[in-house]
C-alpha positions in Angstrom: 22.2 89.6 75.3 25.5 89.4 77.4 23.4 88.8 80.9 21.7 86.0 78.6 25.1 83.9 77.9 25.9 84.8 81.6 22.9 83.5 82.5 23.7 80.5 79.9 27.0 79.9 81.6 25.5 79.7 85.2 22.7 77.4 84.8 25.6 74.8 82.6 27.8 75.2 86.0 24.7 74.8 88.1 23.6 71.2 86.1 26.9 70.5 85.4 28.0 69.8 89.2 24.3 68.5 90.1 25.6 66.2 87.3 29.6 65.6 88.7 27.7 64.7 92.2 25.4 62.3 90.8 28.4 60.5 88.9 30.3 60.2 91.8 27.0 58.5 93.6 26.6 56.0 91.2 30.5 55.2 91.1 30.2 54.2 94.3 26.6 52.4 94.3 27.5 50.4 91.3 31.3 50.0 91.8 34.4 49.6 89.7 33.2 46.8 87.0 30.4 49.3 85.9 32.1 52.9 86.0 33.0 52.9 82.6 29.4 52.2 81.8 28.9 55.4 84.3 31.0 57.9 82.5 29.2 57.0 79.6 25.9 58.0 80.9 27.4 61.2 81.8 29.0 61.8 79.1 25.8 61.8 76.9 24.1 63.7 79.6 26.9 66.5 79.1 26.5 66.2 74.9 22.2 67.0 75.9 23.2 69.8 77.9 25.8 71.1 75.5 23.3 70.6 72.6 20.9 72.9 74.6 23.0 75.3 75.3 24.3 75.5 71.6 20.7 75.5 70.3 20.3 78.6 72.2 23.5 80.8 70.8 23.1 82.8 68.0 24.6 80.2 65.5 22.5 77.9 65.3 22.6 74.1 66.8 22.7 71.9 63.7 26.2 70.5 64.9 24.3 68.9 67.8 24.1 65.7 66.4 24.0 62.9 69.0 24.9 59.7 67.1 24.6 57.5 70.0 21.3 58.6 70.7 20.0 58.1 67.6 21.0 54.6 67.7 19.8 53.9 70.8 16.4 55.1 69.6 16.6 53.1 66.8 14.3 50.0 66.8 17.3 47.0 67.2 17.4 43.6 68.2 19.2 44.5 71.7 22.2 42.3 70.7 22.8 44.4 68.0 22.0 47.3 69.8 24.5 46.7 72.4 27.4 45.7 69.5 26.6 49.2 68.4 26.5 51.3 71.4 29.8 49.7 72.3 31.6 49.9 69.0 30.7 54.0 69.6 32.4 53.6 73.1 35.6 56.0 71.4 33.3 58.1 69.3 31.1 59.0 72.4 35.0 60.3 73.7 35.8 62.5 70.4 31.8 63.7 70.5 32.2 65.0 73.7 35.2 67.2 73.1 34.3 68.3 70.1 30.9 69.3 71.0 32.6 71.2 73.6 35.2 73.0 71.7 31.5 74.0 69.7 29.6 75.3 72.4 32.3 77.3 73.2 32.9 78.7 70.0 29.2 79.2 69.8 29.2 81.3 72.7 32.2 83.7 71.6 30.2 84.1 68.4 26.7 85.0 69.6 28.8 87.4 72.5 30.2 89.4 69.5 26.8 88.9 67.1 25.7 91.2 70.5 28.4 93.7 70.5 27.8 94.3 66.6 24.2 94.7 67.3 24.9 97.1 69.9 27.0 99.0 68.2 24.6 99.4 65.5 22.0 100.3 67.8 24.7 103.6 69.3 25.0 104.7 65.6 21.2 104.3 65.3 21.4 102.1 61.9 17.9 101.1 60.1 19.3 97.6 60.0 19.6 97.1 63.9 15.5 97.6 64.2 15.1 95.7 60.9 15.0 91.7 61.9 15.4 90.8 58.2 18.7 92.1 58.3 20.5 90.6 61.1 21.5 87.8 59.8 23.1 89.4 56.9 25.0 91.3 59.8 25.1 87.9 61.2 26.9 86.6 58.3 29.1 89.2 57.6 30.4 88.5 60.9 30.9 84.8 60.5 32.9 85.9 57.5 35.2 88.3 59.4 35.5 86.4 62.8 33.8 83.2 62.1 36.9 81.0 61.3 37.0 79.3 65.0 32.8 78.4 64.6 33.4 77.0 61.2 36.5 75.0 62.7 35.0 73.6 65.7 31.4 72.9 63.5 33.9 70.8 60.5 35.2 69.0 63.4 31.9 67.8 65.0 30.5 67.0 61.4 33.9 65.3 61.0 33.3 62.9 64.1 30.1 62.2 63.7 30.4 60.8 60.0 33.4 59.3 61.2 30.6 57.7 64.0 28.4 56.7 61.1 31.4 55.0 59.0 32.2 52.9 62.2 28.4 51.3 62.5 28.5 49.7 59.0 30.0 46.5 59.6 27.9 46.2 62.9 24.2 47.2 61.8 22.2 45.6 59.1 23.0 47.3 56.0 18.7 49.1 56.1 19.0 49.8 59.8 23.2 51.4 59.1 20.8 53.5 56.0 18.1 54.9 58.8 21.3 55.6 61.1 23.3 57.8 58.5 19.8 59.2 57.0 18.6 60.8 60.3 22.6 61.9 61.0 22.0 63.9 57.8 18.4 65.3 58.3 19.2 66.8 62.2 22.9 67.5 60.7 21.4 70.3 57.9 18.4 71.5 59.9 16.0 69.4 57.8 17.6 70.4 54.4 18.5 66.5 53.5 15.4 64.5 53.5 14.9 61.6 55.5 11.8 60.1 52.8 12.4 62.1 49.2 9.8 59.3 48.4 8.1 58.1 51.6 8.9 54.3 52.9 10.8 52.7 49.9 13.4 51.8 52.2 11.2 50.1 54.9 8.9 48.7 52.3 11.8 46.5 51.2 12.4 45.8 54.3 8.7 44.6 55.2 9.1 42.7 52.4 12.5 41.0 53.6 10.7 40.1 57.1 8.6 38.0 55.5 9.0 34.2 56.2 6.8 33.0 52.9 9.2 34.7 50.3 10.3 32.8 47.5 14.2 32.5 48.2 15.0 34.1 44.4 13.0 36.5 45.3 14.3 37.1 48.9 17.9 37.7 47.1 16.7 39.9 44.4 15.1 41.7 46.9 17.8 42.2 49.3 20.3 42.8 46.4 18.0 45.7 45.5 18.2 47.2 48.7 22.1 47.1 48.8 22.4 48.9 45.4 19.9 51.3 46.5 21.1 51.8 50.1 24.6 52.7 48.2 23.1 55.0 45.4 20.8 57.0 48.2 23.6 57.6 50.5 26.4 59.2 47.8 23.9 61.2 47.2 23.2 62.0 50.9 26.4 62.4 51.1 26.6 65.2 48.1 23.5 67.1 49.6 24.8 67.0 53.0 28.0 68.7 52.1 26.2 71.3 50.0 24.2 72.1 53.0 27.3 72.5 55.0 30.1 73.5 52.7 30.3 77.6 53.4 30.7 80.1 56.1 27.2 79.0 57.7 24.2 77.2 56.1 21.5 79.3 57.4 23.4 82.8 56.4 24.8 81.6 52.8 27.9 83.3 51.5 28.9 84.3 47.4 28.3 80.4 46.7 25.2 80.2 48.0 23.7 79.5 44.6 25.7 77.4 43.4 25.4 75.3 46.7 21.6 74.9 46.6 21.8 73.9 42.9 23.7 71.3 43.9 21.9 70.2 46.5 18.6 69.9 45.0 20.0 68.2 42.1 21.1 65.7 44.5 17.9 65.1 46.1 16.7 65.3 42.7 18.7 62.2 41.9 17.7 60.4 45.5 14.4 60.7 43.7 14.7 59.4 41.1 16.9 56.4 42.7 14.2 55.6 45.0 11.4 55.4 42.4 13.6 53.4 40.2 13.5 51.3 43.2 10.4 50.9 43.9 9.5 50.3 40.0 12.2 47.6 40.5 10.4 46.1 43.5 7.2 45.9 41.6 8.7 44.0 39.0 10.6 41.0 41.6 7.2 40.7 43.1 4.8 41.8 41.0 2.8 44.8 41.7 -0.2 42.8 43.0 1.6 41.2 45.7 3.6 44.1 46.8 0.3 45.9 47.3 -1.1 43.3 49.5 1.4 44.5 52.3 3.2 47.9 51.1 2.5 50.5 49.5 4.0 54.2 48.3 2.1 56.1 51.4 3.0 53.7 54.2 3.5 50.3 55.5 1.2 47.6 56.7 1.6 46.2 60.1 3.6 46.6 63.0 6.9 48.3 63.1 9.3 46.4 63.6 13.0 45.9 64.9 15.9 45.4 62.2 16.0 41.7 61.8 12.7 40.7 62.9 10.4 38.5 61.1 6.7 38.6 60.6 6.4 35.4 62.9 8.1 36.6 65.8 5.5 36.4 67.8 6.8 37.4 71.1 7.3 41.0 69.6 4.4 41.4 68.4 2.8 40.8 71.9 5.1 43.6 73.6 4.3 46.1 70.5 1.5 45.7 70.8 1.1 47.7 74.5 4.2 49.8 73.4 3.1 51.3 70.3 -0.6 52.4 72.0 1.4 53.9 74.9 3.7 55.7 72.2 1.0 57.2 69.9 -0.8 58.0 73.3 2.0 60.1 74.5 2.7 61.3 70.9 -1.2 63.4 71.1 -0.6 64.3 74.9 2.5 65.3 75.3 2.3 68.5 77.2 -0.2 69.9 74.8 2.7 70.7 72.3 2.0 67.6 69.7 1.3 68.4 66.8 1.4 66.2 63.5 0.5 66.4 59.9 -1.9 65.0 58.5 -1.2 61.0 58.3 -2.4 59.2 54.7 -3.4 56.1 55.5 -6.2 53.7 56.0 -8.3 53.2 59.1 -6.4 50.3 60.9 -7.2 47.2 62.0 -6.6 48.1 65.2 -8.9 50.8 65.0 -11.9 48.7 63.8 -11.3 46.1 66.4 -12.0 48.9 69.1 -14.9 49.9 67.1 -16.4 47.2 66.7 -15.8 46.2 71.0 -17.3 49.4 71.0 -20.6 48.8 69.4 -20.9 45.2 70.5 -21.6 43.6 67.5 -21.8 40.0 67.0 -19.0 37.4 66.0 -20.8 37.2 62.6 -21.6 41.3 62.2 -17.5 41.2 63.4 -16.9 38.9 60.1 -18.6 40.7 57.6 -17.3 44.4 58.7 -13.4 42.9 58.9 -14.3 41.9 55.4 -15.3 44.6 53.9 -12.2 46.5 55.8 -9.9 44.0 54.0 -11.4 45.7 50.4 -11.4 49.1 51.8 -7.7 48.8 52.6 -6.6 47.7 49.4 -8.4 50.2 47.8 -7.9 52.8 49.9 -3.9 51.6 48.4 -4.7 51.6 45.1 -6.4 55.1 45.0 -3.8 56.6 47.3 -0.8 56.0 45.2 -1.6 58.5 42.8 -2.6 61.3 45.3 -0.1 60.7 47.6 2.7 60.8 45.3 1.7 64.2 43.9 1.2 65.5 47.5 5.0 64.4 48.6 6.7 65.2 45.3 4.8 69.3 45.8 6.2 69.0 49.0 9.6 68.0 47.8 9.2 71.1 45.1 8.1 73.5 47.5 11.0 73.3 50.1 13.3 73.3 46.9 12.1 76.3 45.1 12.1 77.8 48.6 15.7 78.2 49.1 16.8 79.0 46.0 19.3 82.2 47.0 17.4 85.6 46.7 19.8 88.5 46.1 18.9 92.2 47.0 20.4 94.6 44.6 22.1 97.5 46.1 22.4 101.1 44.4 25.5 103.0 45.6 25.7 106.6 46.5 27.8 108.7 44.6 31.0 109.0 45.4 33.0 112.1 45.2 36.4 112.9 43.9 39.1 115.1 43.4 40.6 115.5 40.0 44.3 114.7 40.5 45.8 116.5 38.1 43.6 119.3 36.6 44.9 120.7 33.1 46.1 124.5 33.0 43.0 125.6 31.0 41.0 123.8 33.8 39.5 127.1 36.0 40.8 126.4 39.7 36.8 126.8 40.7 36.0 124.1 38.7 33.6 121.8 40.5 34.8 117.6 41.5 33.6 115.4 39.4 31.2 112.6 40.6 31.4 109.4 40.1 28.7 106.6 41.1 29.7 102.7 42.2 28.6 99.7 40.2 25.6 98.7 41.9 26.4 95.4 44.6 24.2 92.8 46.0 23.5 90.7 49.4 21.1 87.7 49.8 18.0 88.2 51.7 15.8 85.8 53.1 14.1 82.9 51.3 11.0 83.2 49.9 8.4 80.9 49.1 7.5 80.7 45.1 4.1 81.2 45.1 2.6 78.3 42.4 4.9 76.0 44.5 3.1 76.7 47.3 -0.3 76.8 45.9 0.2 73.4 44.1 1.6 72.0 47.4 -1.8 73.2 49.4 -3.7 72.0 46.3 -2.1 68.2 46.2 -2.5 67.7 50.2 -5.9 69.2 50.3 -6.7 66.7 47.5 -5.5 63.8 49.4 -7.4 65.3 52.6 -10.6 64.7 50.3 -9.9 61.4 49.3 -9.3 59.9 52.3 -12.6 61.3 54.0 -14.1 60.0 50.5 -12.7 56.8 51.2 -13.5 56.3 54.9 -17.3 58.0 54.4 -17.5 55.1 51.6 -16.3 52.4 53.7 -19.1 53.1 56.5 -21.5 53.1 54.4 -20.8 49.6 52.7 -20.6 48.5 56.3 -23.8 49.9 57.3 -25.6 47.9 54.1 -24.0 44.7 54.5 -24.8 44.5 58.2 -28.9 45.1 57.1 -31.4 45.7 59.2 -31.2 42.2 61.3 -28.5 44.2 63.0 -31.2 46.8 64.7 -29.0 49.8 65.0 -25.4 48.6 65.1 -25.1 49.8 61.2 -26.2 53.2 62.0 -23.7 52.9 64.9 -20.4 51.5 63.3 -21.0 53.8 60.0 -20.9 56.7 62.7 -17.8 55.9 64.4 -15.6 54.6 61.7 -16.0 58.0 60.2 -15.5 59.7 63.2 -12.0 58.4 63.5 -10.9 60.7 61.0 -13.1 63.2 61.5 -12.4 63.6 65.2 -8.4 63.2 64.8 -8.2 65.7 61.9 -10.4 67.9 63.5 -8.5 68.1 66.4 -4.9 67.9 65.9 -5.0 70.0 61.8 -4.3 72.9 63.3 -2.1 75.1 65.7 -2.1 74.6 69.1 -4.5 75.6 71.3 -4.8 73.0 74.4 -8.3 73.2 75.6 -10.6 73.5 72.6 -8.1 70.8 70.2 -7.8 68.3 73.1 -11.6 68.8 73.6 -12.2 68.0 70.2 -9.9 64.7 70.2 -11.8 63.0 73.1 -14.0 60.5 71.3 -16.8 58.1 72.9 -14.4 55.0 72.1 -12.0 56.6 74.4 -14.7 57.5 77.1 -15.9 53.9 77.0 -12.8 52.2 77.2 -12.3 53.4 80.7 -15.6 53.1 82.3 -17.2 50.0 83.6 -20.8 49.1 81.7 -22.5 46.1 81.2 -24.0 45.4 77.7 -27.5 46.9 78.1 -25.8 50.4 79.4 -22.8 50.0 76.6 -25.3 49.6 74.0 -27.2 52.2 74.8 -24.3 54.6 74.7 -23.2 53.4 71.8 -26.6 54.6 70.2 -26.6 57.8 71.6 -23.0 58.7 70.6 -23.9 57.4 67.1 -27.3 59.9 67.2 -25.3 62.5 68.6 -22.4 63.0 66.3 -24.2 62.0 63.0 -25.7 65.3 63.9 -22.0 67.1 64.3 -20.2 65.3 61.7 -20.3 67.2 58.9 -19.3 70.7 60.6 -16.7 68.4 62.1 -15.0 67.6 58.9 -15.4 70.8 57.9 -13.8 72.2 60.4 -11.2 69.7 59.7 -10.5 70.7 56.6 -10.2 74.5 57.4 -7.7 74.0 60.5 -5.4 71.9 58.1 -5.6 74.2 55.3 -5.1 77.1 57.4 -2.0 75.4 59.1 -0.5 74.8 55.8 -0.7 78.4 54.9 0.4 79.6 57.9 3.6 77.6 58.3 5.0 79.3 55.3 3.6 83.3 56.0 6.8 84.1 57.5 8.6 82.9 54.4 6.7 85.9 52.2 8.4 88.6 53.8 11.5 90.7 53.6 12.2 93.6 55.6 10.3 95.2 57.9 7.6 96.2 56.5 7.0 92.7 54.8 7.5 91.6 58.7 4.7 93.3 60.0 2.1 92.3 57.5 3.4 88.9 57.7 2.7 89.1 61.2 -0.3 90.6 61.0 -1.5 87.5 58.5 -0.2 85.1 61.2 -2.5 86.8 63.9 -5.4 86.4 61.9 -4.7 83.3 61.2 -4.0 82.2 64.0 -7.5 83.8 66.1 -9.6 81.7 63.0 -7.8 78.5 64.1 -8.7 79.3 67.4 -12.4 80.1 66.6 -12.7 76.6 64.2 -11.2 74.6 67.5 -13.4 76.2 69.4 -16.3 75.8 67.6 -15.0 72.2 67.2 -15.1 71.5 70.5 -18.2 72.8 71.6 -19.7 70.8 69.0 -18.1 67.6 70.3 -18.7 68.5 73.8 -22.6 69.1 73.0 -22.3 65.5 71.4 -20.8 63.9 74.4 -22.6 65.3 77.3 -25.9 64.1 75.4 -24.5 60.6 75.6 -23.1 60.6 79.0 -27.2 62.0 80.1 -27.8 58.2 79.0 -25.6 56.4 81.2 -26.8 55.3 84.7 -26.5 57.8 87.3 -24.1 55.9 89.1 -21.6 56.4 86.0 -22.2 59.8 84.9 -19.8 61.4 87.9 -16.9 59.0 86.9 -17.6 60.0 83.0 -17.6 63.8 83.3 -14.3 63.0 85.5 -12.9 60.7 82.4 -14.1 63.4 79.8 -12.4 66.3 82.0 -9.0 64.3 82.1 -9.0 63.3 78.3 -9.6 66.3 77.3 -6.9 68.2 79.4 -3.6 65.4 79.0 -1.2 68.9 79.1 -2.2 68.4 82.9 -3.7 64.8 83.8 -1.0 63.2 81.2 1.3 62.5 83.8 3.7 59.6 83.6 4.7 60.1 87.6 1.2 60.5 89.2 1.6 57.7 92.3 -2.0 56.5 92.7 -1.9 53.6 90.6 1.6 52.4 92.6 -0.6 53.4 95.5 -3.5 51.5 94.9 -1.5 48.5 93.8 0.5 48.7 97.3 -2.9 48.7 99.1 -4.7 45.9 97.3 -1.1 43.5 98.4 -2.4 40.5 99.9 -1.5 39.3 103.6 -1.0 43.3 104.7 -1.9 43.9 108.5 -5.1 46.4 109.2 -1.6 49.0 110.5 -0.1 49.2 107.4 -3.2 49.3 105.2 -4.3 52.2 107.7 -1.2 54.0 106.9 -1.3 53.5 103.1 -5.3 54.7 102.9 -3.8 58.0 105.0 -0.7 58.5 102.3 -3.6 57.8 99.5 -6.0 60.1 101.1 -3.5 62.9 101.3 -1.5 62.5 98.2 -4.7 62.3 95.8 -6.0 65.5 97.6 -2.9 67.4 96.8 -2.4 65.8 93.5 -6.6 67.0 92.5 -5.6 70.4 94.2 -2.4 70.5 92.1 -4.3 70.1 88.5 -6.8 72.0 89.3 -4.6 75.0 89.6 -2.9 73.8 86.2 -6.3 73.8 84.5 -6.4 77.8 85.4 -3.1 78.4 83.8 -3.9 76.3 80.7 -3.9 76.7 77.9 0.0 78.3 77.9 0.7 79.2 74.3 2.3 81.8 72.5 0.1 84.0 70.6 1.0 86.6 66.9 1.2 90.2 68.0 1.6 90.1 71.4 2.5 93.2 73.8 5.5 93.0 76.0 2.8 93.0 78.7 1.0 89.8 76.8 4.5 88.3 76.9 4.8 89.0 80.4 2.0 87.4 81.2 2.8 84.7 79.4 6.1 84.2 80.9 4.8 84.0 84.8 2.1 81.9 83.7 4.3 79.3 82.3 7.1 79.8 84.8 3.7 79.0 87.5 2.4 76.0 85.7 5.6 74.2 85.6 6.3 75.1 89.1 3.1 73.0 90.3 4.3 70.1 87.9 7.6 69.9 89.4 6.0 70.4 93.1 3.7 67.2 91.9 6.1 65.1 90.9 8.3 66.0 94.7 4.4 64.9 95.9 4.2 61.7 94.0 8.1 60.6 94.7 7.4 61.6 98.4 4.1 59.3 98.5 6.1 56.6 97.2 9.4 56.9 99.5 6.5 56.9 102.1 5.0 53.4 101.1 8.1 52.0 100.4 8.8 52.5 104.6 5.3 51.5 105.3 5.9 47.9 103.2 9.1 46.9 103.9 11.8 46.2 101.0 10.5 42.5 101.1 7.2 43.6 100.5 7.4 46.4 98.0 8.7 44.4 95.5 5.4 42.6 95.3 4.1 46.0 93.6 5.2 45.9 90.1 7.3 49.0 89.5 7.8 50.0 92.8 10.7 49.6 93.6 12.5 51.4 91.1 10.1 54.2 90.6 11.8 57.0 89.7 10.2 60.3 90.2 11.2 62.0 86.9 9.4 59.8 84.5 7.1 57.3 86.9 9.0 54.4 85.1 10.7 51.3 86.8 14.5 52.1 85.5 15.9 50.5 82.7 12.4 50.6 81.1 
């Protein structure tokens, strides 16, 4: 443990004056009008590094807040964003300092968490090989020594609201409310919810967007949201505080009852504020009209900034490429994404690429968007009921869950001798014994168990009805379009359920990169990157449709399994106390955990069967460039990759006006990058999938550690590649001329972006 915070303290020295040097390179590049806007940038690049390093001591991270962050990731008109991020100009001062005075005293607690642990292990105490009971050694630390944590951890929670306080008069009163409700949530670990009933707050604002409102309306509406906004946050506020008040939140000391009582009967009362809210919103607009564009399980349209309208068209055409690039990245990022399972209808956007897809006429297109119109509002109306049940078993779960569990402890006897012994007493008289009123500690939470089986219950219900509900939807498509449409309604029934299907079947379960992302590669995604004309696209189509008709009910079940399965499992640890209780728990996880595996892989064979039988149907000049597409889709942990050069290189090449010398010299850079580049993945694909596995020897961990340690060596040595390809172009062009290639110029090797973007 102490060569671990050694280690710690090296690498943070190491970054730290990479960081200093860079600074002072940019101080000079940018000059003295922009150097404040410098030491802010480093600044927030020391709070990341600080929050790391935190998250890794023994005390937990939750003080790692970073306010400014939060706001710069918060959708904002960039006026108001920039009034924001400057009004935190001081905070991001105090933040730093404070964070720092943290991290220390993080550090100097985890270094004597080790030297307790240690000299539990001399005197060979059960508790030092019993995992259950370090942290209440942990916390019976905090109490004897912890007084410097809890100091520095007040003060950072101390700044940040302070942060928080500042932004009100500069944020819209709903964006100030998603601000101070993610400050909260990362603040307690998760403890205070961000939705204790999903979307009221952006419903109203959808609502508010809209330009048609009736202007009594408009201010009943917004005079809602104030007096919600208000009741939500005290009680934020009340929860947030019970989740911090105490020695440490994740170790609870004496009060720790009392503490969770109070803060589930505040989110109790958030509750019940935000379906009094909602109940209220129904009433202003009536609950017709507020279903036409909201509803209790999500919101309809794009997502837009604070203070944008539903006309504002020039945001909806940059979303538009935005929000595809972000949910892209969101299921390929590294192979770690992961996401629960989303209640909501099939999108508009999603039947507009089915329906390119299939090819189907502009009067087949009318009649399918019509009958989506009626499958959406009645996938609303149906889904209020399940939804709400699945969110408030959620909410009920988590609650029961940390209610304070309390291990009774029988003392041994203690033995005395009698002080004063009377004269008819023999002086062979044996001591007397005496035996200590039983004490207690608090153990671990545990899950209740009909909490948990009605929460598994509710979701799996709301699973069902949505596959229900999309299974129905194809099918009414498939009989309006008739048989004038020759195959396109066997075609479109087939791949508007396979939206779901494929997406669920993929991405329900844990993590295991090849067989999951195997399973998520769909024909739509195939197509949409492959150059057909309609005779060949058609004929695709068909087979795809023929192909996974045959697949799709294993498919969904499989679907159904993985997100049961993950359910259960992200609670097994929660069942056990002590070591015993540890090992079966772990034993539970590796079962479950090698049946996910088996359902992904049967998953993906079964997709994979269904693809490769299309593909066969495609000319046999497109089947290479398809198995290539297929491969890459269904391997993003490796071929994701935001700094790969050939598209910059390409684009450098097809310049107009280039001499035959330079376009000589780019094709050789092309030629050479692309073949280390192929050479670099392919040596990723052997090391993938990289996951951690239940059970695993210290040799299995070993393993795992150089493979991982390999596979993002050969990333990093690809991106060097790529930003050495694209230094190398740069010469070849000339500045004049490389600023004709979009992006370019300000290519930066970490992320493949133009900066600033």
């Amino acid at each position: 443990m102490e060569e671990l915070f050694r280690t710690l303290k090296q690498v943070e020295r190491t970054v730290s004056e990479a960081d200093d040097a860079f600074a002072v390179a940019m101080r000079a590049i940018v000059g003295v009008d922009a150097s404040d806007a410098v030491r802010r940038v480093r600044e927030a690049r020391e709070r990341e590094c600080l929050g790391a390093s935190q998250m890794m001591s023994i005390s937990g991270g939750e003080g790692s807040v970073d306010l400014t962050q939060i706001v710069a990731a918060e959708r904002l008109p960039e006026d108001v964003k920039r009034a924001a991020l400057a009004r935190l100009a001081d905070y991001d001062i105090r933040a730093t300092q404070a964070l720092r005075q943290l991290s220390r005293e993080s550090q100097e607690f985890g270094m004597k968490f080790a030297a307790a642990m240690v000299e539990l292990q001399k005197r060979q105490d059960p508790a030092s090989q019993d995992w259950s009971q370090w942290e209440v050694v942990q916390k019976e630390l905090v109490e004897k020594e912890g007084g410097a944590l809890e100091r520095a951890r007040r003060s950072m929670t101390q700044t940040v609201q302070a942060g928080v306080e500042s932004l009100r008069g500069v944020l819209e009163p709903a964006a100030w409310h998603s601000v101070a409700t993610m400050v909260a949530s990362q603040m307690s670990s998760g403890m205070v919810q961000t939705n204790v009933v999903p979307t009221v707050g952006a419903a109203m604002q959808r609502v508010l967007r809209k330009t048609d409102l009736d202007p009594t309306q408009r201010e009943s509406v917004r005079s809602l949201q104030r007096e919600w906004i208000e009741s939500d946050f005290r009680q934020m506020q009340k929860a947030l505080d019970s989740a911090l008040t105490g020695s440490s939140m994740m170790f609870p000391g004496a009060d720790a009852e009392k503490r969770q009582e109070e803060l589930q009967a505040a989110e109790v009362r958030r509750t019940e504020f935000a379906q009094a809210a909602w109940d209220k919103l129904a009433a202003i607009l009536g609950a017709e009209s507020l279903s036409r564009y909201v509803n209790r399980q999500g919101v309809y349209g794009e997502e837009m900034p604070y203070g944008a309208v539903d006309d504002d068209e020039e945001f909806r055409i940059q979303s538009a490429t935005q929000a595809q690039a972000a949910e892209d990245d969101m299921r390929a990022a590294n192979g770690t994404a992961r996401h629960s399972f989303n209640f909501r209808p099939i999108s508009a956007r999603e039947l507009s690429e089915v329906i390119e897809f299939v090819l189907l006429t502009d009067a087949e297109r009318t009649i399918v968007e019509q009958a989506h119109s009626a499958y959406t509002t009645r996938f609303t109306e149906q889904s209020v009921e399940a939804i709400t049940r699945a969110t408030t078993a959620q909410s009920n779960l988590w609650a029961n869950m940390w209610q304070p569990q309390v291990e009774v402890i029988e003392q041994p006897a203690i033995v005395t001798e009698t002080s004063e012994k009377s004269s008819a007493q023999s002086d062979t008289e044996d001591a007397s014994a005496q035996v200590a009123a039983p004490t207690s500690r608090p153990q671990r939470p545990r899950i209740n168990p009909e909490a948990f089986a009605e929460c598994v219950a509710a979701q799996m219900a709301a699973f069902d009805l949505a596959f229900a509900a999309d299974t129905e939807f194809a099918a009414e498509c498939a009989a309006v379009l008739g048989a004038s449409a020759s195959t396109s309604e066997h075609r479109i029934a087939v791949m508007l359920r396979s939206i779901r299907v494929l997406d669920l079947a993929a991405n329900s379960g844990t993590r295991w990169e090849s067989a999951s992302e195997a399973i998520a590669v769909t024909p739509l995604a195939i197509s949409q990157q492959l150059e057909l004309d309609d005779a060949a696209r058609i004929e695709f189509a068909s087979a795809c449709a023929v192909a996974l008709s045959a697949q799709m009910s294993a498919l969904q079940s499989i679907a159904r399994a993985r997100y049961e399965g993950a359910r259960r499992g992200e609670f097994v640890w929660w069942e056990s106390s002590g070591s015993d209780d540890a090992n079966a728990a772990q034993e539970r996880y590796a079962a479950s955990q090698l049946k996910d595996r088996t359902l992904a892989t049967e998953g993906m064979v079964a997709v994979t069967a269904a693809l490769d039988a299309a593909l066969a149907t495609l000319p046999a000049s497109a089947v290479e460039n398809a198995t290539r597409v297929k491969r890459k889709l269904a391997n993003p942990g490796v071929f994701k990759d935001p700094r790969d050069a050939v598209p910059l290189l390409r684009a450098a090449l097809a310049l107009e006006g280039l001499d035959e010398a330079r376009k000589g010299q780019i094709e050789a850079v092309l030629a050479e990058y692309e073949m280390l580049y192929d050479d670099a993945c392919e040596k990723m694909l052997q090391l993938a999938p990289v996951v951690i596995e239940a059970n695993m020897t210290s040799e299995a961990w070993a393993a795992y550690t150089t493979r991982t340690m390999e596979f993002e060596r050969l990333k990093f040595e690809r991106g060097e590649r790529a930003a050495k390809a694209i230094s190398s172009i740069r010469r070849i062009l000339g500045k004049t001329d490389a600023m004709r290639v979009p992006g370019l110029a300000g290519y930066q090797s970490g992320t493949g972006q133009p900066q600033g973007q």
